[in-house]
NUTOR-671376 format. One record per residue (C-alpha): residue number from 1; x, y, z. Coordinates in steps of 0.25 Angstrom, whole numbers, plus 5000, padded with zeros to 4 digits. Layout:
n->NUM, u->X, v->Y, w->Z
...
// end
This chain:
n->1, u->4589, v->4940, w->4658
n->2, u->4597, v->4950, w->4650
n->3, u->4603, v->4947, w->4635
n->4, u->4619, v->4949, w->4636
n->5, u->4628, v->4954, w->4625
n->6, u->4639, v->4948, w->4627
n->7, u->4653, v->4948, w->4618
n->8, u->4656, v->4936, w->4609
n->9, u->4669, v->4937, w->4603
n->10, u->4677, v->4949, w->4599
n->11, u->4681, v->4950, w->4583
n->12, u->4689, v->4960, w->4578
n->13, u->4681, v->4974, w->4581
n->14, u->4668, v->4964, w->4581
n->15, u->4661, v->4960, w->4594
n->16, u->4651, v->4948, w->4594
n->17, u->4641, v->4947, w->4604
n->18, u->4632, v->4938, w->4610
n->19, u->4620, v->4938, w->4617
n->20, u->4617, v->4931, w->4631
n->21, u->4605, v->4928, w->4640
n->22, u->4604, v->4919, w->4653
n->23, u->4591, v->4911, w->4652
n->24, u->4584, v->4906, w->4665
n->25, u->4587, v->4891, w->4666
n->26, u->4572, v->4888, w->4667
n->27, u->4567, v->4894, w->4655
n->28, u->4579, v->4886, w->4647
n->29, u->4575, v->4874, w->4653
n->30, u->4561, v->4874, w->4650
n->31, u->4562, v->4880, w->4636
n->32, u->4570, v->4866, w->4634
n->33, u->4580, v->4873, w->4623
n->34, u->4593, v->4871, w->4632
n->35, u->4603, v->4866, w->4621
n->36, u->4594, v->4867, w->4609
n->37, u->4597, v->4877, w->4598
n->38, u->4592, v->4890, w->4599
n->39, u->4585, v->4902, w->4589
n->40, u->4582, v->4917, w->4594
n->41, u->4572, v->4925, w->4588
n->42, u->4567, v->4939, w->4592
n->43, u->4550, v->4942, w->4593
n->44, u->4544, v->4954, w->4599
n->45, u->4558, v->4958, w->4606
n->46, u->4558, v->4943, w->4613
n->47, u->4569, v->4933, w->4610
n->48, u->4563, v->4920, w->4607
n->49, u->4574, v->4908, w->4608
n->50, u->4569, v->4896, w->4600
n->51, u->4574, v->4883, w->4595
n->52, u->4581, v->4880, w->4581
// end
């Protein structure tokens, strides 16, 4: 898996960017948080996605 940068929107002389990554379908299902609302934190240079 690799994080993308990918552009948003175009404002002016301002670029907004976002941030996309493809999760393996397995590891969403069982984590049981498709559709849930979502918080990402950083720890010891990992990404830890949690729920609100």
């Amino acid at each position: 898996m690799k994080i993308r940068e990918v552009l948003d929107k175009k404002v002016g002389n301002t670029e907004y960017t976002r941030y996309i990554t493809t999760l393996p379908k397995d590891v969403v299902k069982e984590s049981k948080l498709l559709g849930k609302e979502l918080k990402a934190r950083v720890e010891k240079g990992k990404i830890i996605l949690e729920e609100v």
